[in-house]
N, C-alpha and C positions, 0 to 999 in steps of 0.2 A: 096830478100825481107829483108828491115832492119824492127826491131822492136824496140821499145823501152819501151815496157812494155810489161809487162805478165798477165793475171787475173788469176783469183782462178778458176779450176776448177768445172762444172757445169752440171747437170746429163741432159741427154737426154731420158731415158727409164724412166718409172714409178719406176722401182726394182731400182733405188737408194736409198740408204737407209740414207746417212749421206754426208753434206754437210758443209763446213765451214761456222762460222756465217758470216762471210762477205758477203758469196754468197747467204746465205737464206737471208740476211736482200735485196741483190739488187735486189732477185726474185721475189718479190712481183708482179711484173705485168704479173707473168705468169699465165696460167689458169690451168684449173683442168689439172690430169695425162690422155695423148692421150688414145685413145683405137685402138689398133693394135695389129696385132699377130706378136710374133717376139722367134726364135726359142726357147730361155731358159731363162728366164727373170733374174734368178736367178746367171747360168754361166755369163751372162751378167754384172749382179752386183757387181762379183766377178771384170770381166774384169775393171770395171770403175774404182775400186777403185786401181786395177795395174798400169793402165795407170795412175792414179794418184800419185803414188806414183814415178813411174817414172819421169811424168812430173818434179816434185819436184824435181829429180836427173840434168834432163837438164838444170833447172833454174839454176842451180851452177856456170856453166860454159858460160852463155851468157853473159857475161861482155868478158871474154877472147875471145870468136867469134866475138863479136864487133871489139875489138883490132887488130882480125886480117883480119878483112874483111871481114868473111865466110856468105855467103847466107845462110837460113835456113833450107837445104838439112840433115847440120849435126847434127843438132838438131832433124830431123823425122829419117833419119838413126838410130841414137843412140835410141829412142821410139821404133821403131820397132825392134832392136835387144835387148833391155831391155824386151820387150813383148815375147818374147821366153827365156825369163832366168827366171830361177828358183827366186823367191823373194829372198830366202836367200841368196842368191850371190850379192842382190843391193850393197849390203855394198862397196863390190872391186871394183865397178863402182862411187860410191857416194863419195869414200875414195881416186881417184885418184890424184897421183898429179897435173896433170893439162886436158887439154882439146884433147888432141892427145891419152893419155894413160886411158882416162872414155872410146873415143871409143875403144880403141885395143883393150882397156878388155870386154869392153860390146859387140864385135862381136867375139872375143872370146869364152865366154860364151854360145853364143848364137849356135855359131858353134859348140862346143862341145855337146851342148842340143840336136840342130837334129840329129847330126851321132848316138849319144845314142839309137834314135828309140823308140816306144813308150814302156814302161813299163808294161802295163798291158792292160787288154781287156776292151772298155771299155763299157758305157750304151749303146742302141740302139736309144735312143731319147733325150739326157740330155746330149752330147758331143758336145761342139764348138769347132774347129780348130782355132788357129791365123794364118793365113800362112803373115810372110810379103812381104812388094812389093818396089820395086822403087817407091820413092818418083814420085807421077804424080798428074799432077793439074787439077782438075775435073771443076774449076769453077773459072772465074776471072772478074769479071763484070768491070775492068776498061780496058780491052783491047779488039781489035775487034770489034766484034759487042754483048760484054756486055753491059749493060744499068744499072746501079744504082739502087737498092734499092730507094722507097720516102717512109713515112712515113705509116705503115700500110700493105706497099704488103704483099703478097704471092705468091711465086714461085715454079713451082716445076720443079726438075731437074731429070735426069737418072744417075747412078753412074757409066754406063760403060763409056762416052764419053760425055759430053754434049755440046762441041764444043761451049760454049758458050763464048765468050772473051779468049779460048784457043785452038789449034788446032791440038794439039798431045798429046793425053794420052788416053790409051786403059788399063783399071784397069785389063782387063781379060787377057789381051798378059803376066800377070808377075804370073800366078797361072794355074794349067792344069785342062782345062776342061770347062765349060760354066756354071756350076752350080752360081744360083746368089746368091748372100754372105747373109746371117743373118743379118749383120753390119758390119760397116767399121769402121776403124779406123784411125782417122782425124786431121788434124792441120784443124783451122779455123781462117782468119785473118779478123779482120773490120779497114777498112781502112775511117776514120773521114776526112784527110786531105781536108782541104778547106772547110770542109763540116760545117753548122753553125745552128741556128735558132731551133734550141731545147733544152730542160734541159739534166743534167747528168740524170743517170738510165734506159734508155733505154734499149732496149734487141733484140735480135736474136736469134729466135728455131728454130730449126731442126727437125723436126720428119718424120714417113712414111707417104707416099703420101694414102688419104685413113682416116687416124687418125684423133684424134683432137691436137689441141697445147695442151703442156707439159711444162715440166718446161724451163725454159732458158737455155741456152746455152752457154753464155756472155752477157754481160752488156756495156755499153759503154757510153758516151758523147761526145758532141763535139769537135773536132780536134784529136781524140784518134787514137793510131792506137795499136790496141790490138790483140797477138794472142792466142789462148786456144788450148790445145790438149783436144782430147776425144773421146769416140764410140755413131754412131747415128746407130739406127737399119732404114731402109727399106723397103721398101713393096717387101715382097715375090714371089710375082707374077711377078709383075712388074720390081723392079728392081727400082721402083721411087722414091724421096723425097721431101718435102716440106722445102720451111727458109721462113720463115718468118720474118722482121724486124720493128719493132716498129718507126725508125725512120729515115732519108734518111742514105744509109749506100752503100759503096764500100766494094764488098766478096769475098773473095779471098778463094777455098778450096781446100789442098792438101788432096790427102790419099796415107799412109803409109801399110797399112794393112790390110786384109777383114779375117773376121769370118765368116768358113762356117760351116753350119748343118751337121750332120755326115751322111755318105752313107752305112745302116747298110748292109752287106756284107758275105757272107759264108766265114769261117776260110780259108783258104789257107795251107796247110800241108806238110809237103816231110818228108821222112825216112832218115834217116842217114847210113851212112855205116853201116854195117855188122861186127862187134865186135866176134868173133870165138874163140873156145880153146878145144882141144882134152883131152876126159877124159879117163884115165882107169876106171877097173872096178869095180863100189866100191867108187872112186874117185870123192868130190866135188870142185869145184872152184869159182871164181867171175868172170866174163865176163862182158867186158863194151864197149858199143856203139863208135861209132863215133861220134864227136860234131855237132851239128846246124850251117847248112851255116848260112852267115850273114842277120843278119836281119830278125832272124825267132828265136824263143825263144822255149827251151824244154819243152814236154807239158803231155808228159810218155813214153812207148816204150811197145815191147814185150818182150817175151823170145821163140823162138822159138823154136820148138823138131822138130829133125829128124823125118825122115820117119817111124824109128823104133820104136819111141816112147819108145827109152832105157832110157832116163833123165826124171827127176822131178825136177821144181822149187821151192827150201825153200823161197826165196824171192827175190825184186825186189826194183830196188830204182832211185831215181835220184838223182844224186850228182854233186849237189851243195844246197848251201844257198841262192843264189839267182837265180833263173831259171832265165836263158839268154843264147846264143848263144855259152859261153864255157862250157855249163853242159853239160853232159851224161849220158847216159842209163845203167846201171850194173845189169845182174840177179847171182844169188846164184844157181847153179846147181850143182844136183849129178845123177852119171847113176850108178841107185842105181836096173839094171836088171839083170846084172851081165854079160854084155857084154861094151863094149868100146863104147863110143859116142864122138858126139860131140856138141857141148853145140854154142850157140849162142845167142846174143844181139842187138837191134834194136831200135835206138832212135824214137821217133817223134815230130818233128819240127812244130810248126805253125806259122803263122802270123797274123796282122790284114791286109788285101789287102789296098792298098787308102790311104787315109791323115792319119797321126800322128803328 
């Protein structure tokens, strides 16, 4: 796919909150904000303005992807491993010398993000997942048996497969499990070529199937061929969405990425080894656990007595500063009965089960 412009990014959710002037001044033809249920309007808002910001990192380097030929694969790879990095790391990506070493750092980054594992537990109903995906193309109205946009449709599509002008892309073969995503996260292309007989400002929404139209999407005029990154949310049920186009238009739609609703889930737990230490009588000591396999974060322990019940615990702690998977469990014990014990330590490991 060659491009040769890029627009300003343009909100699809109601929860946008801030929009460049350019793109509030080309929005005008859109209608009121849709009504849909879509999982956290809020996380969502968050996400748009990432993906924006991103987007903003890939424009950097699309002069250099021209030069070299590159189809637009490395421009949604690079979006979607930027959408798993931490914002404060854009910089090493936005700062790269050239367009080989924005990606190595930006899946870099992204790499070290997930082995990290998730930090903390989180809401039960106010969590989205990004998980990314292989670049796959959901929608291409110039191939096959796509048909054109004319002035006014509206279409609606499925986001697993729409097999519409494209015949291999299965969004769910690159994420485990069948749950349908909150939103996806999208390259959108309008492709003008040849196309003629209308003024500039025209527009293309996206919203759930179900909704009403929202704000735009992109904007466009004739002979344009413009692409925009962004997230549309979906109808939950279904799995369905709606484009809409203001004017005859060729659409082309990858997705990158899908945000799913969280699967609130019981904690998942395991004991750590057995930490031991023989005491005389009379005699206190420290005792400390075995660490947390991977991938399970230390969450407190025991201290457990003998049968004889000759020890007492002064106290109890976990150490570290950061509870993660190299803390441990340490109790303070004395057998203070006036016979010999022996003293022991017991980490406990949890997890969240599922997506992080």
């Amino acid at each position: 796919m060659k491009l040769n412009k890029t627009l300003c990014f343009a909100a699809v959710t109601s929860a946008m909150a801030s929009l460049s002037g350019a793109c509030l001044a080309q929005s005008q033809a859109a209608q009121a904000p849709f009504v849909a249920t879509v999982a956290d309007s809020p996380l969502l808002t968050q996400a748009q303005q990432k993906i924006y910001s991103a987007q903003r990192i890939a424009d950097r380097f699309v002069a250099e992807a021209r030069r070299q030929g590159l189809d637009d694969n490395w421009r949604l790879s690079l979006l979607a491993d930027l959408m798993r990095a931490p914002e404060d790391q854009f910089a090493l990506v936005e700062n790269a010398q050239d367009l080989n070493h924005a990606i190595g750092t930006a899946s870099m980054i992204a790499r070290n993000t997930r082995s990290s594992g998730a930090k903390s537990l989180g809401g039960a109903t106010s969590d989205l997942t990004f998980i990314p995906i292989n670049p796959c193309r959901i929608l291409d109205t110039r191939q096959g048996s796509g048909t054109a946009f004319v002035g006014g449709d509206t279409k609606v599509y499925t986001f697993k497969n729409t097999n519409v002008g494209h015949g291999s892309c299965s969004v769910y073969s690159d994420y485990a499990g069948l749950a349908l995503p909150a939103a996806l996260a999208v390259n959108i292309t309008v492709d003008e070529s040849g196309l003629s007989g209308f003024p500039v400002g025209k527009f293309l929404a996206v919203f759930p199937d179900g909704g009403t139209l929202g704000s735009s999407f992109m904007n466009f005029g004739p002979g344009d061929i413009l692409a925009n990154a962004g997230i549309i949310s979906i109808n939950q049920s279904t799995g369905l969405f709606d484009v809409k186009s203001s004017a005859p238009a060729q659409v082309i739609i990858d997705v990158f990425g899908v945000f799913l609703a969280p699967l609130p889930t019981a904690l998942d737990c395991v004991q750590t080894t057995t930490g031991t230490a023989s005491l005389g009588a009379g005699q206190s000591d420290f005792v400390t656990s075995g660490t947390c396999p991977t991938g399970y974060s230390m969450t407190g322990g025991t201290c457990p007595s003998p049968p004889s019940g000759a020890i007492r615990t002064m106290s109890s702690t976990i150490n570290t500063s950061t509870i993660d998977a190299t803390s441990t469990f340490s109790c303070e014990i004395i057998a203070d009965q006036g016979v010999a014990a022996t003293a022991a330590a017991r980490g406990i490991c949890c997890r969240v089960p599922g997506r992080n």
